[in-house]
Each structure stands twice: as C-alpha cells, then as structure tokens.
C-alpha positions, 0 to 999 in steps of 0.5 A: 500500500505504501508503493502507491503513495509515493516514489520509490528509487528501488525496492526491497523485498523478501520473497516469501512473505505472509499475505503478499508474496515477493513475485505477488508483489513483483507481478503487482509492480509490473502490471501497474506500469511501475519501472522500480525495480526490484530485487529479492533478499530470501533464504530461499536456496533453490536456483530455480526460484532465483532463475523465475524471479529474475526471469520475471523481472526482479533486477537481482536476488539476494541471499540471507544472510546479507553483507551490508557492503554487497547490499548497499553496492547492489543496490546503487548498481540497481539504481544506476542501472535503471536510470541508465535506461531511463535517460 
C-alpha cells in the first residue's frame, strides 16, 4: 500500500512473505506500469526460484544472510542501472 503513495528509487523485498508474496508483489509492480525495480533478499536456496524471479523481472536476488557492503553496492548498481535506461 505504501508503493502507491509515493516514489520509490528501488525496492526491497523478501520473497516469501505472509499475505503478499515477493513475485505477488513483483507481478503487482509490473502490471501497474511501475519501472522500480526490484530485487529479492530470501533464504530461499533453490536456483530455480532465483532463475523465475529474475526471469520475471526482479533486477537481482539476494541471499540471507546479507553483507551490508554487497547490499548497499547492489543496490546503487540497481539504481544506476535503471536510470541508465531511463535517460
């Protein structure tokens, strides 16, 4: 609900989550036209998930548990990356 409130530059987001799952979300952000993208933070070990959420658009997947110091480069990479295709 706060994603349609406001603007976001990236978003964060745990791929199994209770009441709205991470591709739920991914699928929600896409349908609505939004070009935020996306990367997953999971524990989730299987490849193939990882190989679905990226194939259906999440921009990296992270796994648990995370190096603040690789985050934080994912993310602005993330960042830069879109704004790159936006200008």
């Amino acid at each position: 609900m706060a994603f349609g409130q406001g603007n976001f530059d990236i978003v964060l987001s745990d791929l199994n989550m209770p009441n709205l799952g991470g591709m739920k979300l991914l699928e929600l952000l896409i349908s609505s036209g939004s070009e935020v993208p996306l990367i997953f933070l999971t524990s989730e070990k299987d490849s193939d998930v990882e190989g679905a959420a990226l194939a259906a658009g999440a921009i990296d997947f992270i796994r648990k548990p995370v190096n603040p110091e690789v985050l934080l480069t994912r993310v602005r990479n993330g960042i830069s990356r879109v704004r790159a295709v936006i200008a």
